[in-house]
ZALUMFI-740624 format. One record per atom (N, C-alpha, C, O, CB): residue in three letters; x, y, z. Coordinates in steps of 0.2 Angstrom, whole numbers, padded with zeros to 4 digits, always signed. Glycine has a CB too. Layout:
<nodes>
alaXYZ ...
</nodes>
This chain:
<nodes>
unk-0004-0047-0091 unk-0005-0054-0093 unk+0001-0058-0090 unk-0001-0064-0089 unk-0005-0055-0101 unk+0008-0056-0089 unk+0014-0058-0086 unk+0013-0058-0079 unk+0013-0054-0075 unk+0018-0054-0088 unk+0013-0068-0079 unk+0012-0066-0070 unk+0020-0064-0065 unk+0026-0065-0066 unk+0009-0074-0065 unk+0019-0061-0060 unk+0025-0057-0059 unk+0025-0048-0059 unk+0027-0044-0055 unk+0028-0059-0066 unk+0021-0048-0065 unk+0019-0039-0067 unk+0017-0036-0061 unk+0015-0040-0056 unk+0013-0036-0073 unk+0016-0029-0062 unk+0014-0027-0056 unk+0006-0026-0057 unk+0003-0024-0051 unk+0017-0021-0054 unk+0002-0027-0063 unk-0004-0027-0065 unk-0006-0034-0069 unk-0011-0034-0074 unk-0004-0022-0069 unk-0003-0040-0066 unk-0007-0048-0066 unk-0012-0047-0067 unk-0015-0044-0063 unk-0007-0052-0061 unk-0015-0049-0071 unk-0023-0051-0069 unk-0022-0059-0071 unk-0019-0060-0076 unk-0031-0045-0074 unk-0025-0063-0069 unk-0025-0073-0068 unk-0029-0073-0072 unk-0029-0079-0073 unk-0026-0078-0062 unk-0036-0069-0076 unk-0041-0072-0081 unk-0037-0068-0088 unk-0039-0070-0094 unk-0051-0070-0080 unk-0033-0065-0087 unk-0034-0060-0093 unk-0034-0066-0100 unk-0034-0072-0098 unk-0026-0053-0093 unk-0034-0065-0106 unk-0032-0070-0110 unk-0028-0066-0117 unk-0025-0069-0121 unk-0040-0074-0111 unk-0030-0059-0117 unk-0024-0054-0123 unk-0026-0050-0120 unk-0029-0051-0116 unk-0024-0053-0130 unk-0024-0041-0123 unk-0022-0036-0124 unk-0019-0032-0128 unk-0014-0036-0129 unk-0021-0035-0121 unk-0019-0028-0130 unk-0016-0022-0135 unk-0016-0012-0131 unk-0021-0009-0129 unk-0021-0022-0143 unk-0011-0011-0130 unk-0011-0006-0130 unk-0010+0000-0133 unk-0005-0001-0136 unk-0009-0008-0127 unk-0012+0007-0134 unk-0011+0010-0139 unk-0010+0017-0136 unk-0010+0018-0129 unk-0017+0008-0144 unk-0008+0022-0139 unk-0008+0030-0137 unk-0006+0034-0143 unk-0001+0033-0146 unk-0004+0032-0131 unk-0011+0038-0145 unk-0012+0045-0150 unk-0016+0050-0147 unk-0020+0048-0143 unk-0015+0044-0158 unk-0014+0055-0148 unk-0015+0063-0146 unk-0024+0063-0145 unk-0027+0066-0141 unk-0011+0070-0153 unk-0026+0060-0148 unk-0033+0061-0148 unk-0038+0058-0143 unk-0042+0061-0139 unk-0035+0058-0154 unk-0036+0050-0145 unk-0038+0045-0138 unk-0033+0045-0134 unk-0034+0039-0134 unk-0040+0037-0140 unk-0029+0046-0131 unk-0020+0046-0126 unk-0022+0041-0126 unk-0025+0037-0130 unk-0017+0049-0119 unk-0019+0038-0118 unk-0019+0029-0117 unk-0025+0027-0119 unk-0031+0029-0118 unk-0018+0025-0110 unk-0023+0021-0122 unk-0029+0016-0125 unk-0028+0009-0122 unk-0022+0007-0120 unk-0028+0015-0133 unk-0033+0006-0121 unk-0033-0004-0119 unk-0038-0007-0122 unk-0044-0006-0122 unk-0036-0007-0110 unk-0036-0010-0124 unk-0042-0017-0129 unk-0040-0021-0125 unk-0034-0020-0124 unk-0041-0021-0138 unk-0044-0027-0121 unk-0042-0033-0116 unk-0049-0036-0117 unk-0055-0035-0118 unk-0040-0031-0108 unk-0044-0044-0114 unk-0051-0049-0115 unk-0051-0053-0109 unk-0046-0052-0106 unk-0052-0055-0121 unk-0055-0056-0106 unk-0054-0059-0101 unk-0060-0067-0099 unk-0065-0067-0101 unk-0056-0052-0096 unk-0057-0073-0097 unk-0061-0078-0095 unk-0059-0080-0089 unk-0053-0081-0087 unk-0061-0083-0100 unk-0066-0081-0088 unk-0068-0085-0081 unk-0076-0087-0080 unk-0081-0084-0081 unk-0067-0080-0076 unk-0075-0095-0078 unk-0077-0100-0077 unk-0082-0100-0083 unk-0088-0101-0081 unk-0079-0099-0070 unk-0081-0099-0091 unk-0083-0100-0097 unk-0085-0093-0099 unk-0086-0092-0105 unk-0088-0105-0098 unk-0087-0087-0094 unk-0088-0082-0099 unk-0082-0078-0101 unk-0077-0078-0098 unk-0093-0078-0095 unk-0083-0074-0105 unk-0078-0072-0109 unk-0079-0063-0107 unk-0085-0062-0106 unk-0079-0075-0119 unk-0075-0060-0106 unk-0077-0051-0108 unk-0073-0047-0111 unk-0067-0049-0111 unk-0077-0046-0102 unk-0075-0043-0115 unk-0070-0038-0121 unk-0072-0031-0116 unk-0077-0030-0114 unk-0074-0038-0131 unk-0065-0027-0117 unk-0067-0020-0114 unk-0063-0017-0118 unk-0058-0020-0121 unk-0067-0019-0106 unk-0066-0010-0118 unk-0060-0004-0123 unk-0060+0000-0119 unk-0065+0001-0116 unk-0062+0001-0130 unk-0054+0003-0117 unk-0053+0009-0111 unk-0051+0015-0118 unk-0051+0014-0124 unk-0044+0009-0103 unk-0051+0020-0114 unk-0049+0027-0119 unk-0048+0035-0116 unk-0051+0036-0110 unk-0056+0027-0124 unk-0046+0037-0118 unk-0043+0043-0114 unk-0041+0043-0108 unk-0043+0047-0104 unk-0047+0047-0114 unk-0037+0037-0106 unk-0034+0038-0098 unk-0029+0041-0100 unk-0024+0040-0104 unk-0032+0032-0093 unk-0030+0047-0094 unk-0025+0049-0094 unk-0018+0048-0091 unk-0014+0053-0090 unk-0026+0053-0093 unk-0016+0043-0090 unk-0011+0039-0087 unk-0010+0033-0089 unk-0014+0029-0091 unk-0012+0038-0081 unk-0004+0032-0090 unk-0005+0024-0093 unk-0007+0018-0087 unk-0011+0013-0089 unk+0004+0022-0097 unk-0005+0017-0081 unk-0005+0014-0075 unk-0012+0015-0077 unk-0015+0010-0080 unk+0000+0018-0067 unk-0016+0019-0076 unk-0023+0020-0074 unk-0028+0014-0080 unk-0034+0011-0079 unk-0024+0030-0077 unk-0024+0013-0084 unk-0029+0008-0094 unk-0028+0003-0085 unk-0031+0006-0081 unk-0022+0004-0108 unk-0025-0001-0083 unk-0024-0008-0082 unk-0026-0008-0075 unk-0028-0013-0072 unk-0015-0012-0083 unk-0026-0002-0071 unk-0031-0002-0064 unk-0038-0004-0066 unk-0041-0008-0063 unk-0032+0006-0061 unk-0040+0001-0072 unk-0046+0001-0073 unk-0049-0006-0075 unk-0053-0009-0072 unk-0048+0006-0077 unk-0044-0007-0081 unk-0044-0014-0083 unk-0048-0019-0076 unk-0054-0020-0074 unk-0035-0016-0086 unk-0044-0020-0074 unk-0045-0024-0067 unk-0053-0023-0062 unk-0057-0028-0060 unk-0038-0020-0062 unk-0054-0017-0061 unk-0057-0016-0059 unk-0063-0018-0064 unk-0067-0022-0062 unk-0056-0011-0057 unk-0064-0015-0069 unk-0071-0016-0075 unk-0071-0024-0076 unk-0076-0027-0078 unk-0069-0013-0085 unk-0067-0028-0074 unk-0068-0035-0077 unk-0069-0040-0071 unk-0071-0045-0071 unk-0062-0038-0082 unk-0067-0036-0063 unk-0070-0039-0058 unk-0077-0037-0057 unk-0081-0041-0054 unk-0066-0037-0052 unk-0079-0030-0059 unk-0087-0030-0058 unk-0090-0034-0062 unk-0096-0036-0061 unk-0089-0025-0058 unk-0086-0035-0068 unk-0093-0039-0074 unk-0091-0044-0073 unk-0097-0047-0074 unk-0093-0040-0082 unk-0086-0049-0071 unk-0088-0056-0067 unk-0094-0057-0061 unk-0098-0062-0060 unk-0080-0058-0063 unk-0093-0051-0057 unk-0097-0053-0052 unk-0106-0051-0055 unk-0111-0053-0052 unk-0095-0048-0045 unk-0107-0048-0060 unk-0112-0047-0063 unk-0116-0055-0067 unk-0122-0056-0068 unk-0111-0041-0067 unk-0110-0059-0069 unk-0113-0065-0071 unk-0114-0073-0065 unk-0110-0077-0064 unk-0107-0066-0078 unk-0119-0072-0062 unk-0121-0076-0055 unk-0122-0084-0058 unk-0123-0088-0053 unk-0128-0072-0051 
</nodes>
């Protein structure tokens, strides 16, 4: 959400981050653009770097899915 980071995303609008032995990394994130809103849950990445790639990636395809 910090522009600057090395994982910016410019719609993000929050996040939380989490990790226990069960789920490991975790991501709750939300995202807006041009009025639509997206909620996504990541879970079991096994990398922390990996929640905020994916992040990125899941919320550029569901933008492009809303035409």
């Amino acid at each position: 959400i910090k522009p600057g980071s090395k994982y910016y995303y410019p719609f993000a609008i929050g996040a939380k981050t989490g990790y226990n032995d069960e789920s490991q990394n975790t991501l709750i994130a939300a995202s807006k653009k041009k009025g639509k809103t997206l909620v996504l849950v990541l879970l079991k990445c096994p990398k922390s770097h990996l929640r905020y790639e994916d992040a990125i990636l899941l919320f550029n395809e569901g933008f492009k899915s809303f035409k």
